[in-house]
C-alpha positions in Angstrom: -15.2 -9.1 -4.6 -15.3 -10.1 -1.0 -12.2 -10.6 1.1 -12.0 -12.2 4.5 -8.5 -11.1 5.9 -7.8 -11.2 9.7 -10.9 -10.8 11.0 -11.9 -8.3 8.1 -14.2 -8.9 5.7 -13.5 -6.6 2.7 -16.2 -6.0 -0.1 -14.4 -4.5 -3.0 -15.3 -3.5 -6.4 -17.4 -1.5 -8.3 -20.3 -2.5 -10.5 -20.9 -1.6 -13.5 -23.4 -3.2 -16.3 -21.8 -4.5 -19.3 -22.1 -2.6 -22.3 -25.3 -2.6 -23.9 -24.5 0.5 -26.4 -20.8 2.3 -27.4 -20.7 5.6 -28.5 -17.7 6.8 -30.2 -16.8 10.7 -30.1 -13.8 12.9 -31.9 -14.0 15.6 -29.7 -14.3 16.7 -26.1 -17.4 19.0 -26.5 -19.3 15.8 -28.0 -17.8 13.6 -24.9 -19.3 15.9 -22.8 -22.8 15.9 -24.5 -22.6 12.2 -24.6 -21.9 12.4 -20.4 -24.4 13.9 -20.1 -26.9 12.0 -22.0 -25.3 8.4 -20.8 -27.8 5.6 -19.3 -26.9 2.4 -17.4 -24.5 -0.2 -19.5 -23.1 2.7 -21.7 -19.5 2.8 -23.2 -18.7 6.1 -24.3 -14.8 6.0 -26.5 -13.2 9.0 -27.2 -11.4 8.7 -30.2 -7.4 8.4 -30.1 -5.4 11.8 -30.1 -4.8 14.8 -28.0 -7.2 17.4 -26.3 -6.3 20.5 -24.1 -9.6 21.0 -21.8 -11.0 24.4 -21.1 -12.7 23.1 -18.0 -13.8 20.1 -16.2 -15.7 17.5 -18.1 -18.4 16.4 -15.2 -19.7 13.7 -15.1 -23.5 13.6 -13.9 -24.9 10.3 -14.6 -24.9 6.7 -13.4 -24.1 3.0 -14.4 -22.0 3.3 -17.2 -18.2 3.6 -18.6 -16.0 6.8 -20.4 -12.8 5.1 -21.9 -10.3 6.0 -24.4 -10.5 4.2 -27.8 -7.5 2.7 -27.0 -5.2 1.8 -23.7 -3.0 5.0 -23.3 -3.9 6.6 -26.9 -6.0 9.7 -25.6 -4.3 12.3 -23.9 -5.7 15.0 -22.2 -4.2 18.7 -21.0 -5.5 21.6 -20.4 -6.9 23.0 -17.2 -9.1 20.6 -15.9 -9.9 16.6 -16.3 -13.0 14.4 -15.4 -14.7 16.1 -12.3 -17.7 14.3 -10.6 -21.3 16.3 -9.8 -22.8 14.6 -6.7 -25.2 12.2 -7.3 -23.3 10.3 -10.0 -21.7 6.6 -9.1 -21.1 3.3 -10.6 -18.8 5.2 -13.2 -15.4 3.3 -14.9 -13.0 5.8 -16.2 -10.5 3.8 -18.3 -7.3 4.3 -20.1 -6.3 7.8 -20.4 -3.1 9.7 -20.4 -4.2 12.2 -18.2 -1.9 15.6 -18.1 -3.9 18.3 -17.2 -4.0 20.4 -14.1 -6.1 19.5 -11.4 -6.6 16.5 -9.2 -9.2 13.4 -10.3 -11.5 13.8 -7.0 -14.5 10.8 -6.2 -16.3 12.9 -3.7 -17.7 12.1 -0.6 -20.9 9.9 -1.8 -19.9 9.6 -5.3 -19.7 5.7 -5.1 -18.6 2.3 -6.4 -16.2 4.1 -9.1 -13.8 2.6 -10.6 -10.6 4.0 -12.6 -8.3 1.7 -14.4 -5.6 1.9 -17.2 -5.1 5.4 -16.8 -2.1 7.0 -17.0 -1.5 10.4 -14.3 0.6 12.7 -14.6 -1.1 15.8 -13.4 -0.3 19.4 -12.1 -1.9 19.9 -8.9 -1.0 22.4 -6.3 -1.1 21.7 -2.7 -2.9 24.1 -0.1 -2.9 24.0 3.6 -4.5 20.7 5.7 -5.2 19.1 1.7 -3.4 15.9 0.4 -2.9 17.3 -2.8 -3.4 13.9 -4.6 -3.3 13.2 -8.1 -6.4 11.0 -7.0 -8.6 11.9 -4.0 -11.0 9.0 -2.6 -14.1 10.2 -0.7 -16.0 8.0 -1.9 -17.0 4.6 -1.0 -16.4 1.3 -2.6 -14.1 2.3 -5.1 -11.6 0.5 -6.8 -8.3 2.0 -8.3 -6.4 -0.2 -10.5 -3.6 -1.0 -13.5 -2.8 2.5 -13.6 0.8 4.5 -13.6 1.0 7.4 -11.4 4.8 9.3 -11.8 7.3 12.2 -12.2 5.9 13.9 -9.8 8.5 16.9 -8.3 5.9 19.4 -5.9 4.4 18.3 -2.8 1.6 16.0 -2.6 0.3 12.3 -2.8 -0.1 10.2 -5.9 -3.2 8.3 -4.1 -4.9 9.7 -1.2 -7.9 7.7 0.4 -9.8 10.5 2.5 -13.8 10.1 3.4 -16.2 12.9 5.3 -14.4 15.2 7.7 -13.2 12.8 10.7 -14.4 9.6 8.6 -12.8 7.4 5.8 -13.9 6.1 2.7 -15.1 2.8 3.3 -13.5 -0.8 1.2 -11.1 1.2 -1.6 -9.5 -1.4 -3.3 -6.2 0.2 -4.9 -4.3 -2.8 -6.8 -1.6 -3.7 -10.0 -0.8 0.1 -9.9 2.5 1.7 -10.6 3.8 4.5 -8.8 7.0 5.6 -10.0 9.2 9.1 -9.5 8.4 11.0 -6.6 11.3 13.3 -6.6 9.7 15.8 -4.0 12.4 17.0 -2.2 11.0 18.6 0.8 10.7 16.8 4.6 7.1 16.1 4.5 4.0 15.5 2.5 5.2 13.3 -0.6 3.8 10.2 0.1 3.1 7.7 -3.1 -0.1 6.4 -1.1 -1.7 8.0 2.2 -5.2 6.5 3.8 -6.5 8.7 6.0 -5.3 11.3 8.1 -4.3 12.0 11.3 -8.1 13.4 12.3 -9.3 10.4 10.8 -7.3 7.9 12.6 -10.0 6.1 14.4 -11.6 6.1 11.2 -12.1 2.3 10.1 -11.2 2.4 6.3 -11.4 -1.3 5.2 -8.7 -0.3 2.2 -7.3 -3.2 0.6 -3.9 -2.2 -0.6 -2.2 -5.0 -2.8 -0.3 -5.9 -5.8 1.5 -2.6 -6.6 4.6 -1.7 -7.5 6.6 1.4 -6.1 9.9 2.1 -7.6 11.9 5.9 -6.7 9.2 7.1 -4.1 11.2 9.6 -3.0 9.3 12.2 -2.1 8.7 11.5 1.9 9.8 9.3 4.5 6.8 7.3 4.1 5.9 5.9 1.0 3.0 4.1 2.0 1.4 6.4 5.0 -1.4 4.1 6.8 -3.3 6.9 9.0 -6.7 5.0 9.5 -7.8 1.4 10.7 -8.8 -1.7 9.7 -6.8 -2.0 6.6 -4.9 -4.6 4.3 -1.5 -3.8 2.9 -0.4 -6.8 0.7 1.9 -8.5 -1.4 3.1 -5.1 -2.9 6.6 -4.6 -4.0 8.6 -1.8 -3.5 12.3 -0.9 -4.7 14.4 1.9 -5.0 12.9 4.0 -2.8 13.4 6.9 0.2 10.2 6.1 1.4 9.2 2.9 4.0 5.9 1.0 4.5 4.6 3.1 7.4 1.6 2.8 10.0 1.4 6.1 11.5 -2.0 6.9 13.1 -4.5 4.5 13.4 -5.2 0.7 15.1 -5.3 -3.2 13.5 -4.2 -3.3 10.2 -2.4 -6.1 8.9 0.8 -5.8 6.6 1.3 -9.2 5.1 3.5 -10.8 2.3 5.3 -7.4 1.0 8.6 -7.3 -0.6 10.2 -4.6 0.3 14.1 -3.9 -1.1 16.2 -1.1 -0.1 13.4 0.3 2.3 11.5 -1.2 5.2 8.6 -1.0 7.9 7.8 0.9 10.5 4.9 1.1 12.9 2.9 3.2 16.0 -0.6 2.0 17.1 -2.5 -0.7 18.2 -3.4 -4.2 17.5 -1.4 -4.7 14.1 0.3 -7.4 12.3 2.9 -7.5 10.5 3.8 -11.1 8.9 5.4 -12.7 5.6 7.1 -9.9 4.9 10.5 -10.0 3.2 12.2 -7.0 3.8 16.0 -7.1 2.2 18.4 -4.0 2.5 17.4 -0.8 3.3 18.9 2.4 4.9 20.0 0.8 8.3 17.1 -0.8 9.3 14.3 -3.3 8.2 11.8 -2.8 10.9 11.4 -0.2 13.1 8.6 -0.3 16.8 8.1 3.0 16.3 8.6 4.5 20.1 5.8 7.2 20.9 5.0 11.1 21.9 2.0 9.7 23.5 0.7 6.4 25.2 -2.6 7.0 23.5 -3.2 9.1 20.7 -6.6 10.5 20.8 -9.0 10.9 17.4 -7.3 14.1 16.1 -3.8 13.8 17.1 -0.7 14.5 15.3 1.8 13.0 17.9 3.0 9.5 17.0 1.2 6.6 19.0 3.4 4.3 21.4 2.8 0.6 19.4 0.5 -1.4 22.0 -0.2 -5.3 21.2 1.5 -5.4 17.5 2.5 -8.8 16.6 6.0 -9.4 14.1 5.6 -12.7 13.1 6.7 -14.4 10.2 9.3 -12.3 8.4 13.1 -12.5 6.7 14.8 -9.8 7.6 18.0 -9.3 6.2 20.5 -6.3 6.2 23.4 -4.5 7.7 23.5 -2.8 10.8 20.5 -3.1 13.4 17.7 -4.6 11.5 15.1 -4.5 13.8 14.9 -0.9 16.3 12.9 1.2 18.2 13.2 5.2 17.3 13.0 8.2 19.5 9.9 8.8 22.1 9.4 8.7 25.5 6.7 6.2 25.1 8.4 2.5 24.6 6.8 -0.1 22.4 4.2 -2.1 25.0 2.9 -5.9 24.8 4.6 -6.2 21.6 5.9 -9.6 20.1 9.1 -10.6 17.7 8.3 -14.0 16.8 9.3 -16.3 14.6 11.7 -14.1 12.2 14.8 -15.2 10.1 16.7 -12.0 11.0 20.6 -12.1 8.8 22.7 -10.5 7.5 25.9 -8.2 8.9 25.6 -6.7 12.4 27.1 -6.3 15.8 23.6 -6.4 17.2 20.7 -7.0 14.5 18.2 -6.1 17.8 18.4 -2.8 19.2 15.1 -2.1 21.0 15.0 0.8 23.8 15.4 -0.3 27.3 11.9 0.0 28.8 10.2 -0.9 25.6 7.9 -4.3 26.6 8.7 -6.8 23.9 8.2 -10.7 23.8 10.9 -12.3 21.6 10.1 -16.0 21.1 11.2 -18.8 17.8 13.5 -15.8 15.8 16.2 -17.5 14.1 19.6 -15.0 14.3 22.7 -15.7 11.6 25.5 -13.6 11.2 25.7 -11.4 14.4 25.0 -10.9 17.8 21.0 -11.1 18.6 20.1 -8.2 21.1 17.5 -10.3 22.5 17.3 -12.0 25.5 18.7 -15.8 25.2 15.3 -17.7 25.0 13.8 -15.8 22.3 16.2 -17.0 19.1 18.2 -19.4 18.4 21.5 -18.4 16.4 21.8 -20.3 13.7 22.4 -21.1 9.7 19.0 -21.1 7.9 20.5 -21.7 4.9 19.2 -19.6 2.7 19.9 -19.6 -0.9 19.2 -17.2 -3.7 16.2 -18.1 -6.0 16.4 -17.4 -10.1 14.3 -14.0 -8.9 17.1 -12.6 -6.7 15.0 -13.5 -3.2 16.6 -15.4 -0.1 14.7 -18.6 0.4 15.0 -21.7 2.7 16.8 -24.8 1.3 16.8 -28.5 2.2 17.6 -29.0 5.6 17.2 -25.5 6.6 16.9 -25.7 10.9 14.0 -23.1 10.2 11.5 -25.9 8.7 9.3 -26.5 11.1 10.6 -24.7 13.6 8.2 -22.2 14.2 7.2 -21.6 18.3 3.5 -20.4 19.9 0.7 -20.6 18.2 -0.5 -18.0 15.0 -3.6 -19.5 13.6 -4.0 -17.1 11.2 -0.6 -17.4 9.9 -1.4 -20.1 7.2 0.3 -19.1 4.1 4.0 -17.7 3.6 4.6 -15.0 1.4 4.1 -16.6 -1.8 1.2 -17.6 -1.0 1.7 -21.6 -0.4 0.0 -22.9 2.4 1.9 -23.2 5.5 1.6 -27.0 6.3 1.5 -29.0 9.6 3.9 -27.2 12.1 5.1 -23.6 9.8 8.8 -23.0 8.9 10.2 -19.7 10.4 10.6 -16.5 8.3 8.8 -15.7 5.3 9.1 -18.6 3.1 7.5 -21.7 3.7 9.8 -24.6 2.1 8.8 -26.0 -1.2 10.8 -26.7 -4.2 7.8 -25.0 -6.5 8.9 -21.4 -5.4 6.0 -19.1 -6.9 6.7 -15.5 -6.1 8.5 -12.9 -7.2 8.8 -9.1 -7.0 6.7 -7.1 -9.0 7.9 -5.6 -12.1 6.6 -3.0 -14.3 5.3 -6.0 -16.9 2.9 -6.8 -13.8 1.3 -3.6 -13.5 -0.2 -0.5 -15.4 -2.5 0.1 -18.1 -1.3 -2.2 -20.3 -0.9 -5.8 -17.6 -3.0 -8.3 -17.7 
């Protein structure tokens, strides 16, 4: 699959043959002879039931798929699961319940894997400078989808994307996956999903992030923890949750079309955009320009980035309190831009950026409190928004946000549905039309067993 997303074009997928012969096995000494004796188009089944492992189960060959009989039927414990010798690829591991200790690990050059319909729910310690991740990307090209990842309680990631030591694994496609639970209750290092790291920052990871669900990620401040460039985080849902949507290292990634209730975004680096995204409740705040420790952060740096050049376009913001902020750091968001946003709600000032911090507001429409921007960037103003049969905010006949967008954002051309934004687009989110499409993810949508 090839995606062309802001300027990025993002080859996803991996390859495998279709199955030319299936080999069915009752145990896992027989699955591991069949490994190691699989050719290209191969569909090894393990037969239904539950196995303890003594030990990994490696997989050494190429071109062909290891899958449980049935969706969510095998389950394995034990001390070790699949583990991957170098110079395998093109592998599918499919629709296992998957309880053993140990991380599933694509390593660096291991590529085009894919793993989907699997169900993780793993015991895997964490050790100094390591994600911990119930699944590590190294590898490149993989894709990582329709699977459940939850109850976790110990530090650690669900999904970390990783690469060669100050690189990143190039085009992960991560999609339709739930991650649920994350009751980690320490101040750092639970993420659901982290790409990169802060020593690969400058890394350009081309991950394609979309159609997940994330409900109780609890485990860290971040539940999504962007810490590389050049990716794509869309039309994911998340609810419930401690965690926010969070660029913290790394330059021109684009956020687009989330829906994100009871958390929010927040942002340090260069060159993103953030756009379509509806962003309802939340702690105090929908959107945060994250202020920085440094103008500049260099390739290996820990120190939050001051935001340079990242565009807010495009988004309903709705809440209590200050919905839009900056947070603590000497250096102030620069060249920014707050444009056309639907920002409502309950607030004495929705708008409370730091003095200093370089910000153009232009076309934001304010309703229900004072704006905290200066007079010719919003307008305030009813946009008559009216609750759709999915629980979401959307514009209504005769909203004064239909084509009322200001400046120029040619590659703003579909709301967060997506519909096509047509002729002059309609401020916020939503782009009128009585045929409303969306809605936010549920657990039917994603996991080994959605369509």
């Amino acid at each position: 699959m090839n995606v062309l997303l802001a300027g990025l074009l993002i080859v996803v997928g991996a390859a495998v043959p279709a199955p030319t012969t299936v080999t069915r096995v009752t145990s896992l000494a027989a699955l591991q002879t069949a490994l190691d004796k699989a050719q290209p188009g191969d569909r090894i089944e393990l037969a239904d039931g539950t196995y303890t492992s003594s030990g990994a189960i490696t997989i050494r060959r190429s071109g062909f798929t290891v899958a449980a009989e049935h969706v969510g039927k095998v389950q394995i414990r034990g001390k070790a699961g699949f583990v991957f010798a170098a110079g395998s690829a093109q592998v599918v591991i499919e629709g296992f319940d998957l309880r053993h200790d140990g991380r599933l690990a694509v390593p660096v050059g291991v590529n085009r894997v894919r793993i989907t319909r699997n169900t993780f729910e793993l015991n895997v310690p964490v050790v100094p400078d390591d994600a911990g991740g119930f699944v590590e990307v190294n590898g490149d090209d993989a894709e990582v989808d329709h699977n459940t990842f939850q109850n976790r309680t110990n530090e650690g990631v669900y999904l970390h994307v990783g690469g060669p030591r100050g690189g990143m694994a190039k085009r992960t496609w991560a999609h339709h996956n739930y991650f649920f639970n994350h009751r980690f209750s320490g101040g750092n290092g639970g993420e659901s999903v982290r790409i990169g790291n802060s020593d690969r920052q400058k890394g350009s990871a081309q991950t394609l992030l979309e159609h997940n669900l994330f409900e109780k990620a609890n485990g860290d401040s971040e539940a999504i923890s962007v810490k590389s460039s050049d990716n794509v985080v869309r039309h994911n849902t998340m609810r419930d949750s401690r965690g926010f949507l969070v660029l913290r290292h790394g330059d021109r990634t684009l956020v687009d079309g989330n829906i994100l209730l009871g958390t929010g975004i927040r942002f340090h680096g260069n060159d993103h955009r953030i756009i379509n995204n509806y962003v309802e409740g939340g702690r105090d705040r929908q959107l945060v320009f994250g202020s920085g420790k440094e103008a500049d952060s260099g390739p290996t740096s820990k120190l939050h980035d001051r935001p340079d050049r990242v565009t807010v376009a495009f988004n309903t913001l709705i809440g209590t309190g200050a919905v839009v902020d900056s947070d603590g750091g000497a250096f102030l968001p620069k060249d920014c831009v707050l444009s056309n946003n639907v920002i409502t709600g309950s607030s004495a000032k929705f708008v409370d950026m730091k003095s200093g911090s370089v910000v153009r507001y232009e076309g934001n429409i304010v309703f229900g409190g004072a704006a905290g921007m200066p007079s010719g960037g919003y307008r305030t103003v009813d946009p008559r928004l009216v609750r759709d049969s999915a629980g979401l905010l959307r514009l209504s006949p005769g909203s004064p946000a239909v084509d009322a967008s200001a400046a120029s954002f040619p590659y703003v051309t579909a709301d967060f549905d997506p519909q096509p934004r047509v002729g002059k687009p309609d401020v916020g989110a939503d782009e009128y039309n009585v045929a409303a499409v969306r809605r936010p993810l549920t657990k039917a949508d994603v996991g080994p067993t959605a369509p």
